[in-house]
C-alpha angles and dihedrals in degrees: 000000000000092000098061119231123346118226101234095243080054094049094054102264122132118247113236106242092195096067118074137203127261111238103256109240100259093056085051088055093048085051096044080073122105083228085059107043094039082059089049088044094050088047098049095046081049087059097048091045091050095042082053092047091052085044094052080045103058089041089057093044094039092050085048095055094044086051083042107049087066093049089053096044088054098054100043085051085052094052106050081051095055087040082062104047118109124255114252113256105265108193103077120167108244106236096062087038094099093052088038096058090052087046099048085043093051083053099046087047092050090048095052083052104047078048091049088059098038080056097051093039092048079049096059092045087055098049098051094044094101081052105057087032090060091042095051097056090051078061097054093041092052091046087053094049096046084049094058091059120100107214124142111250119214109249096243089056086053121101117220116242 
């Protein structure tokens, strides 16, 4: 070879990302410094903060969208209702149209009410469904214990397959 050795990454090989470098030994003795540690030390304490920042972040997102997903549900629940609703009858005589606007209004505003309540029960529904979730696997858990005993069971207490 006239040129004289070849480095690997020159020769075509490919260089192995994994291993790293050892510090030589003058940028071990810049970083020995209190100056230099103490700037380690700073970047590393911004990192963490920010890390920290991004976690808090995502909590806060992550709780929002949990308060907001029944919110949604419910109104798009709302809404479908009120897509099926039938249209109110157009053709009145006239001479009952006055009595039947307050009447049609009374019932509109029976029906936004009656609406009103089937929100803040489904709300409510909504609301206590971790607890009745989490009651009824202790449920299960305790069934399933009581199964693998093996007790004897008096014959009246028995059910007939």
């Amino acid at each position: 070879m006239a040129g004289g050795l070849l480095a690997p990454s020159q020769a075509g090989a490919t260089p192995n990302r994994l291993k790293r470098k050892a510090p030589d030994s003058s940028d071990a003795a810049t970083t020995s410094t209190p100056a230099g540690e103490d700037e380690a030390a700073a970047g590393l304490e911004e990192e963490v903060e920010e890390l920290e920042r991004e976690v808090a972040d995502l909590g806060r997102r992550i709780l929002e969208h949990r308060r907001d997903a029944a919110t949604r549900f419910l109104d798009a629940t709302v809404s479908r209702l009120a897509a099926f609703r039938p249209t109110a009858c157009p053709e009145v005589p006239s001479e009952q149209q006055s009595v039947a606007g307050t009447s049609h209004a009374e019932a509109e505003k029976d029906m936004l009410e009656k609406l009103k309540i089937f929100k803040s029960k489904t709300e409510a529904s909504i609301a206590a469904m971790p607890k009745v979730l989490k009651k009824m696997n202790e449920c299960v858990a305790q069934m399933e214990k009581l199964e693998q005993l093996n007790v004897n069971i008096h014959p009246v207490f028995q059910r007939k397959r």
